[in-house]
N, C-alpha and C positions, 0 to 999 in steps of 0.2 A: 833754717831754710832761707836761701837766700831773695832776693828779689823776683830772678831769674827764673828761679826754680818755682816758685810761688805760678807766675804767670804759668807757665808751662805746665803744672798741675790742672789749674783753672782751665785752661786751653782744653785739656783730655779729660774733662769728669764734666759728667753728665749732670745737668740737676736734679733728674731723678722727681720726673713730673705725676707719677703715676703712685708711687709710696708716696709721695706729698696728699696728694688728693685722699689716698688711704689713710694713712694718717690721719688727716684735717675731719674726716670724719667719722672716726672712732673718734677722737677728742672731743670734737661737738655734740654726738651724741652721750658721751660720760659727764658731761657736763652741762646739760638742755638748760636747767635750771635756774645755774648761775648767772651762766651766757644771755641768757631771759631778762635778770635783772640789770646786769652791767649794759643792756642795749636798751632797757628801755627808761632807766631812771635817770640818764645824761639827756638821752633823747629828747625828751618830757622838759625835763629841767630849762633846757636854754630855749626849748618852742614856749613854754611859758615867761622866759625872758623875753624873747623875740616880740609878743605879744603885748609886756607889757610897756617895750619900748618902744611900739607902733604905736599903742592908745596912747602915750607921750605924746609923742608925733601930732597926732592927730589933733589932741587937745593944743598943742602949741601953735600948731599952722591953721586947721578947721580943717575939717572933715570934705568941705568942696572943692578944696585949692588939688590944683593939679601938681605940687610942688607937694604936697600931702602926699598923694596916691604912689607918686614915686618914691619916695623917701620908706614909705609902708613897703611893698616892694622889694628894694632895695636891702629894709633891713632883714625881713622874712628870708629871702636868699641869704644874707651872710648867718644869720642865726641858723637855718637848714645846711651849711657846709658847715659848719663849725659845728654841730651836733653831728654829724656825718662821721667829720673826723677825730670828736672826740671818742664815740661810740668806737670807733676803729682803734683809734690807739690803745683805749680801756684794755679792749678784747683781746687785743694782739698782745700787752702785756700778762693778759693772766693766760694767755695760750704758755707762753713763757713757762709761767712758775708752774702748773699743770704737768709739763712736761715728764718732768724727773722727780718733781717733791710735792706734797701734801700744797696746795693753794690756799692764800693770806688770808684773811677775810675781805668780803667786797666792795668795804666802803676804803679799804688802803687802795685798791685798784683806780676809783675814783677819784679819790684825795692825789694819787700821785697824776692822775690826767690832765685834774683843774692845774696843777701845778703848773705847769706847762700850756694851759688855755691858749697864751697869745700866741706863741708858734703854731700852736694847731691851729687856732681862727685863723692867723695870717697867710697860712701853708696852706689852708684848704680852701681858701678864699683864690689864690696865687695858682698851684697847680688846677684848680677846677675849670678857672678861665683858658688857663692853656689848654687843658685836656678838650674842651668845650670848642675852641677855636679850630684844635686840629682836627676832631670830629668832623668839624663842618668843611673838610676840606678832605673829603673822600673816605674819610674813617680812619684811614691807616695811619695817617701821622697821628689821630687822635691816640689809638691805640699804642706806639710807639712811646708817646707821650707819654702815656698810664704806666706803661713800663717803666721808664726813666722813672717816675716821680713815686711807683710802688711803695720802698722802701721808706717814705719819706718820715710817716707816722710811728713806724718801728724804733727808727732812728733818735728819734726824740725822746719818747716815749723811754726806752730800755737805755740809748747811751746818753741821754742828755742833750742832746748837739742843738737844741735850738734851730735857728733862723738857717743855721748852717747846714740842716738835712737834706735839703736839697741837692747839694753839692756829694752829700755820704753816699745817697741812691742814688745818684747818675754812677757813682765808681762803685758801688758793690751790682749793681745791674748790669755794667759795664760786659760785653761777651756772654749773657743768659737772658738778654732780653726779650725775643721770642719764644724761647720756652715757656717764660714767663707768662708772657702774651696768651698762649696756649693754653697751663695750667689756669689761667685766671677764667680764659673764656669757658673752659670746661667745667669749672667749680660756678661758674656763675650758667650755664646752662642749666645743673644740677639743682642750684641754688632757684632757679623761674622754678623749676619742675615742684619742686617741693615747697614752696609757698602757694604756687594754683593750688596744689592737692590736698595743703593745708586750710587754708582758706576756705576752700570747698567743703571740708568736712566740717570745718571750724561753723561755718555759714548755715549748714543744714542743722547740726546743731543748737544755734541759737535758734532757729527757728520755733525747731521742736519745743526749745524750753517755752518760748512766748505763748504758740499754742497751748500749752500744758497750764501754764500761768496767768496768763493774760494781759494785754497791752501795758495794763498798771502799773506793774512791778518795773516802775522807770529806774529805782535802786537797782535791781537786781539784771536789766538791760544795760547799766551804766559797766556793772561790775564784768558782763561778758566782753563787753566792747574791748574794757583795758584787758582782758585776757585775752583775747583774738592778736590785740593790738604787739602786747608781748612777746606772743610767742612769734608773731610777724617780723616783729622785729629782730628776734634772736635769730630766724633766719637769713630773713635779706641781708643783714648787717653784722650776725654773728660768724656764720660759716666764711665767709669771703675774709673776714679779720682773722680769724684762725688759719684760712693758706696762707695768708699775707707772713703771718708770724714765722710758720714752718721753710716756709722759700725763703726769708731774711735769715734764720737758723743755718739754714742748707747754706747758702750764699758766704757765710763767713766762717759757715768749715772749710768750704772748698777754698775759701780765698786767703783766707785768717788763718786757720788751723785749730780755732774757735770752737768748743763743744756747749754746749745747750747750759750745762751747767756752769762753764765760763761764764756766760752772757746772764744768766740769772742771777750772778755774784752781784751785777752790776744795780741791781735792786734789793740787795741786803742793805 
């Protein structure tokens, strides 16, 4: 297929926003579990990095300098996007292997994200500012922005590309970026509804056990908290990682000629 041709396919096929969403959520519910821990053990991990390079901080400057407070700050936001996008990439490649074949074990998921840490802190760092800038500039470029820079984490993550993904998502987004736009705000609609209603039960929940138990059992409060915390996280950060995966799939069949199990070779 020629160049030509290629475009002119792309041009006429649909992305097909509504089996994505169907999709995205049969996969995340056959796999609550996993998706649970892949969102919340990266999560954890670099907010207790993040924490322990403030108390750095803090001990090097003192805790009253105003050069402190920013710097503390400063690092907690880059540690909170880089756990963002590491959470994101994790997920998105075991959305991947899930697809069509039996899924690796969870700590290879992991091990192949760290691998790639600096592109994702730097990427997440980079498109969050711009996403953030054009936000504040009536929304719509913000959200344009989120399109262009979608793919960004897939791209890294499954083809390797580094520093250069940026460049991959603006051309495979290239002509489906409002659909895009659409499927995302739609899955992230879905995705508020189902953490309130999570939370909600999660919350009444705990309750009950406290009543039943009583204030004391600080262990057994400690252990609900990180299960609340999980499964929180598997939503707000699991389901949105799993469209992300499915529309970068779709994106390089329509454009590639790329099938699912192509793309998964690229992680043998």
């Amino acid at each position: 297929m020629t160049a030509t041709d290629t475009a002119l396919k792309s041009a006429s096929t649909a992305l097909g926003a509504g089996t994505i969403i169907a999709r995205s959520l049969k996969l995340f519910f056959r796999n609550f579990l996993r998706i649970a821990v892949l969102g919340l053990v990266p999560m954890v991990g670099l907010q207790v990095a993040g924490a322990w390079v403030a108390g750095v901080i803090l001990q090097a400057i003192g805790p009253a300098n105003d050069t402190a407070s920013v710097g503390v700050v400063i690092v907690y936001l880059f540690f909170a996007l880089g756990a963002f996008g590491l959470v994101v990439a994790t997920i998105t490649l075991f959305a991947y292997d899930t697809l069509e074949r039996s899924p690796r074990p969870l700590w290879a998921y992991i091990v192949r994200g760290l691998r790639f840490i600096v592109p994702i802190l730097a990427l997440s760092v980079f498109c969050g500012i711009l996403i953030y800038i054009g936000t504040a500039f009536f929304v719509v470029p913000g959200l344009w922005l989120a399109a262009v820079f979608s793919m960004v984490f897939p791209a890294i993550v499954v083809e390797g590309t580094g520093l250069t993904a940026v460049g991959r998502s603006a051309r495979l987004t290239k002509g489906y970026r409002w659909p895009i736009i659409g499927t995302l705000l739609v899955m992230g609609f879905i995705t508020g509804l189902m953490v309130l209603g999570v939370a909600a039960f999660l919350g009444l929940f705990i309750s009950g056990v406290e009543n039943a138990v009583g204030g004391g059992a600080w262990l057994l409060n400690t252990g609900l908290a990180l299960l609340v915390g999980s499964f929180l996280y598997a939503i707000s950060f699991g389901l949105p990682a799993v469209t992300t995966a499915l529309i970068y799939a779709r994106l390089r069949e329509i454009k590639e000629g790329t099938s699912i199990a192509d793309i998964t070779e690229v992680f043998a």
